[in-house]
N, C-alpha and C positions, 0 to 999 in steps of 0.2 A: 352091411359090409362084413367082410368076413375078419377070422380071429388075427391072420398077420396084415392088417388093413394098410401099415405101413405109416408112411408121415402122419397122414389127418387123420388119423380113430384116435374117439375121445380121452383114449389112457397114454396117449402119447401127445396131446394137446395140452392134459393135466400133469403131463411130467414136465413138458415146458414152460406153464405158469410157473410151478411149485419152484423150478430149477432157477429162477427172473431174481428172486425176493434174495433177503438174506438169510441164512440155516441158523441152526442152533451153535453153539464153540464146543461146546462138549464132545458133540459128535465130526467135528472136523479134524483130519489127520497133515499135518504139517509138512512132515518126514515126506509124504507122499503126494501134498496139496491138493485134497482129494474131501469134498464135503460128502456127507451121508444124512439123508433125511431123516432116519428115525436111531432108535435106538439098536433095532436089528438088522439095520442095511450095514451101522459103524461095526457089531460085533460079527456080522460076516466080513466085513474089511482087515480085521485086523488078524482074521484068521486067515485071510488070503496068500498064496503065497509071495504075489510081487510086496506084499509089506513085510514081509517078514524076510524076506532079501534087503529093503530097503529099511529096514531096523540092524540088522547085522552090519550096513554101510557104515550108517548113524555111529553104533556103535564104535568104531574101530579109532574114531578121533570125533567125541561128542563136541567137545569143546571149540572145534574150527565150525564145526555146524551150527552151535548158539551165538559164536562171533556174528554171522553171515546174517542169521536170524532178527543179530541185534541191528546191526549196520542197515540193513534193509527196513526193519521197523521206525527206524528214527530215521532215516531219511524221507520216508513217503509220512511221519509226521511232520517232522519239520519242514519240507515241502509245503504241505498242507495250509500250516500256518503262515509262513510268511506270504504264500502267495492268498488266501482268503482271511486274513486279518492285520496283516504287514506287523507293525509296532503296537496296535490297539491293547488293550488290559482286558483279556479275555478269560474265560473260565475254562481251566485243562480238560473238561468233559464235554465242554462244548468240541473244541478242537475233535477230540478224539474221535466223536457221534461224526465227524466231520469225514474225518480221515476213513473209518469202518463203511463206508458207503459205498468204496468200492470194494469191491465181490472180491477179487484177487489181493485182498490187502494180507498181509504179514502178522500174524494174531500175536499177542501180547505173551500168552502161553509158552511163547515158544523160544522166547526173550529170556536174557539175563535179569529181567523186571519183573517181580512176584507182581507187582500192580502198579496203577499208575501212576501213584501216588510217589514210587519208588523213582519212575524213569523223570516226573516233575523236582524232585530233590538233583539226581543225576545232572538234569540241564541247568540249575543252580550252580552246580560245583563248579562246571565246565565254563561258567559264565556266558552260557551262550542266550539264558533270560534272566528275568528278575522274576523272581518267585513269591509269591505271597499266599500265606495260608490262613485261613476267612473260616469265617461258621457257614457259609456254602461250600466250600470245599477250595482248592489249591486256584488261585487263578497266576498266570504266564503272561508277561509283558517281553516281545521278541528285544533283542540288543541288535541291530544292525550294523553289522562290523562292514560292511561292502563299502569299499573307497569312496567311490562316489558317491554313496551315503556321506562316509565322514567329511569330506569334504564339503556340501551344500548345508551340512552344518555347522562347520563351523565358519562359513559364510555368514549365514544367516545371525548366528553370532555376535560374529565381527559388526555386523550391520545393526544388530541391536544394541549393542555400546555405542557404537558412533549415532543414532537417533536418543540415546539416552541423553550423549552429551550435549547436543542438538537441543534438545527440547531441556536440560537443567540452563542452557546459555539462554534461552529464547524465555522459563521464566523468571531470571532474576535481570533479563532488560525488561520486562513487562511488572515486575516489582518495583526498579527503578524510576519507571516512568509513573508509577501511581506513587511512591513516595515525592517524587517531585512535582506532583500535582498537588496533592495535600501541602507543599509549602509555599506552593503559589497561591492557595488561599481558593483555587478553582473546584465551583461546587456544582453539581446540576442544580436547571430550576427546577423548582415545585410545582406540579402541575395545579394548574387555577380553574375552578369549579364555578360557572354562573347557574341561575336559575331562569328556566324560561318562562319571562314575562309577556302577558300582551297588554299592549298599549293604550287599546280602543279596545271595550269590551264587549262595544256594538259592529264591531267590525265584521263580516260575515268570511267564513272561513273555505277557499275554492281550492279545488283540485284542479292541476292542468295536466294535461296531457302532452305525450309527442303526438305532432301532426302527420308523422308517417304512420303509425299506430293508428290511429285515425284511420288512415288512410285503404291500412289491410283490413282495418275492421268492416271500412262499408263496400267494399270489395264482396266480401263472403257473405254479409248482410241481404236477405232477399227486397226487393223494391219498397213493397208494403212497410217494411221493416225501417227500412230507412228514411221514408216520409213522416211516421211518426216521430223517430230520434230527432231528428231533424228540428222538427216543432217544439218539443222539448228541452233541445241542448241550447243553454247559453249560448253567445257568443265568445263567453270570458273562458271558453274549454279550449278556442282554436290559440288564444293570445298567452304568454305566457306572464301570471302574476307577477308584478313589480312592485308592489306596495309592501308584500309576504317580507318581513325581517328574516333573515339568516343568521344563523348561530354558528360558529365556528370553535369546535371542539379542541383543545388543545392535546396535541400530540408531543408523548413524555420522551426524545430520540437521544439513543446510546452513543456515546460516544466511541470513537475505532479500536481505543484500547479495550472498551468491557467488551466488546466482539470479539477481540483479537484474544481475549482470556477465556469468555464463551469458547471459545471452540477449542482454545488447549485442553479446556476442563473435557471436554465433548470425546477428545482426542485420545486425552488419559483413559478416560472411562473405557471409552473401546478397547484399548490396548490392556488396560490392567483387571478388567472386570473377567472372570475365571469364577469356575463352576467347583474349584474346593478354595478352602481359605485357612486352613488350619496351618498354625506357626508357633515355634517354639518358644516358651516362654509366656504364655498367654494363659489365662487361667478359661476354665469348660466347665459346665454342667452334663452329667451325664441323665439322660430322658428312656431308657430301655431298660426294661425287666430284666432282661435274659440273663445280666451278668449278676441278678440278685435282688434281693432288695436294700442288701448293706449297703449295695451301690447308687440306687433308684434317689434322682433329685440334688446328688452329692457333690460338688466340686473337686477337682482337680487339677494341676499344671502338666501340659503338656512339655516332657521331654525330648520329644523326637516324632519326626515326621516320618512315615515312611511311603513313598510311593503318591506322597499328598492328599490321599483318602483316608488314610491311617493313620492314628498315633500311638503313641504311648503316654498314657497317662501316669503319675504319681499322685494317689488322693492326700487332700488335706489333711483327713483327720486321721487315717491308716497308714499313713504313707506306703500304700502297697499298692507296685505295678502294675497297672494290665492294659490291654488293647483294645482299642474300640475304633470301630469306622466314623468315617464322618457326618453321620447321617444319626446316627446313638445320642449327639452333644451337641449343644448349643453354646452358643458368648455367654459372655458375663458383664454387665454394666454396673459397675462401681459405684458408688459418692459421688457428689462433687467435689471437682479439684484433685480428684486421684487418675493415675497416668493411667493411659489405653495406648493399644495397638489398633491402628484402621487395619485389617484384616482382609479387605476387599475394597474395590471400585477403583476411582481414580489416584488416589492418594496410596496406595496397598504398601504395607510394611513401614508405613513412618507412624511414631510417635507421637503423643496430643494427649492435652488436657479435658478433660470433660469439664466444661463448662454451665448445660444446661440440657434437661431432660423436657422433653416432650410426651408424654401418656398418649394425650389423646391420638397424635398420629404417629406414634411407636417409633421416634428418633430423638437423636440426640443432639447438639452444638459443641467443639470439640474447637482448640486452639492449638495446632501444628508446633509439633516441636523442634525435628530434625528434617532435611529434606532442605530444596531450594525456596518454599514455602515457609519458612517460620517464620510466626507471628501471624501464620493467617488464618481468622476464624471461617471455619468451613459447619454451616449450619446446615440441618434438618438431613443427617445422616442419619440410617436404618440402623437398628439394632444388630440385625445380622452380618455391619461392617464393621461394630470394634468392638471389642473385647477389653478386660481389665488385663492389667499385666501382673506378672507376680512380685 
């Protein structure tokens, strides 16, 4: 083909790839929305005239041109995010790697926002997220201000106080019912345990069959095959043994109240059991080098939750601040007889006594102290659900 080949020659196929992907920022000119691939394509752009007409523009009121810049860069983020992460706790670079995808986006350069780190502070101030800054870097949890957001929550709400009170009614009529069981003296029986005896020790010991069974069997059996059986099998295979003692195992059956508590407990757990557990007032081990080794192994009480991944700890022996995620710290199991917080599962945020340790299968026995439950010992709880309090 010759030199102006036009659409398909391969230096115009390879300006098509090149032009698909994304460029470098360096070399992109805003003012004029205009990418350059290398570094000599951007310094003959900027000596061109059309940009040097549209820098004189720029010039004459910069300040309406970097509002514009800004307006348009936070909209197609925050865009971004609400529509591919909604309210999730996401990391601000993630977002961003998000938002940069499209080829015509609004570069950061060109913003009121030296870096991202700046425009992540900005959407704090404005409360339009919750902001948390991490040894990975800033992450953004969105605030959904849209009515009909707030609204379906605070439904949802509503609806969770009225199943609270529901279920705090439902178990102190299921405590009443077992106190007045314990004063009617009403106790299960004991399950009773025989040994199997035989009687005759000359008695010879037969297997019977079903006779339908039988029946399939000599069905698929070839002739040959069943003349022999035949000769061979008892008669006592077609009848079924009556002489054979049976033993009848005793069955230990629950009564409708321990069901009817089974399934609250079942109930609870579902509802209460959450994937952070960290609560004010509880004492932590901290298990991560990073923040030192003054720290490494050290306890602390935790003053302040934030975001429910985070807290703020005060150590024991320094009494000095710092912050750790929840993944850095562990519970703390006490003595016996010294007060804990259940932390997690079905019981989450009521107080108990620790009662009794378990090593070998790493839980504890604990006697409820506040809640609609007190008095009730709640045995072979995991370590990972209570903690010592301060």
């Amino acid at each position: 083909m010759g030199k102006n080949g036009g659409f398909l020659t391969p230096k115009a196929i390879s300006n098509r790839i090149k032009a698909k992907g994304l460029q470098k920022l360096r070399w992109y000119c805003q003012s004029c929305q205009k990418q350059c691939r290398d570094e000599n394509g951007f310094k003959c752009h900027i000596q061109s005239e059309s940009h040097q007409r549209q820098l004189l523009l720029v010039g004459e009121n910069p300040g309406r041109y970097i509002a514009n810049y800004s307006h348009e860069f936070h909209s197609g983020f925050f865009s971004t995010l609400r529509r591919s992460f909604g309210t999730k706790r996401v990391l601000a670079n993630t977002v961003y790697c998000e938002y940069i995808k499209d080829k015509d986006h609004v570069h950061m350069n060109a913003t009121r926002w030296v870096a991202l780190a700046g425009y992540v502070r900005w959407l704090g101030s404005q409360g339009l997220c919750e902001i948390e800054q991490t040894e990975r870097g800033w992450y953004i949890t969105l605030i959904d201000k849209d009515p009909d957001s707030v609204r379906r929550e605070m439904e949802s709400e509503r609806k969770e106080k009225m199943d609270l009170d529901d279920e705090q009614r439902r178990q102190k009529l299921i405590a009443d019912q077992i106190r007045r069981d314990k004063e009617k003296g009403i106790e299960l029986p004991a399950p009773v345990y025989t040994e199997l005896v035989r009687k005759d020790e000359e008695e010879k010991v037969q297997v019977s069959f079903n006779p339908a069974v039988l029946a399939e069997k000599k069905k698929v059996l070839p002739p040959s095959i069943l003349v022999t059986s035949s000769k061979k099998q008892p008669d006592s295979l077609d009848e079924p043994d009556q002489k054979r003692p049976k033993i009848e195992t005793p069955v230990l059956k629950r009564t409708a109240l321990e069901e009817v508590r089974e399934m609250e407990e079942k109930r609870k757990e579902e509802q209460n059991r959450k994937d952070y557990w960290l609560h004010e007032g509880i004492i932590v081990k901290i298990l991560t080098l990073k923040l030192g080794e003054e720290y490494y192994k050290k306890k602390g009480v935790v003053i302040k939750v934030e975001n429910h991944y985070q807290a703020v700890i005060k150590m024991l022996e320094t009494n000095k601040k710092i912050r750790v995620d929840q993944a850095h710290v562990e519970t703390v199991i006490p003595a016996l007889g010294k007060k804990v917080l259940v932390v997690n599962g079905a019981y989450r945020g009521q107080e108990a006594i620790l009662e009794a340790i378990h090593q070998e299968s790493f839980s504890v026995d604990v006697t409820l102290l506040t809640g609609s439950m007190t008095g009730t010992r709640i045995e072979n709880m995991i370590y990972e659900d209570v903690s010592k309090l301060a």
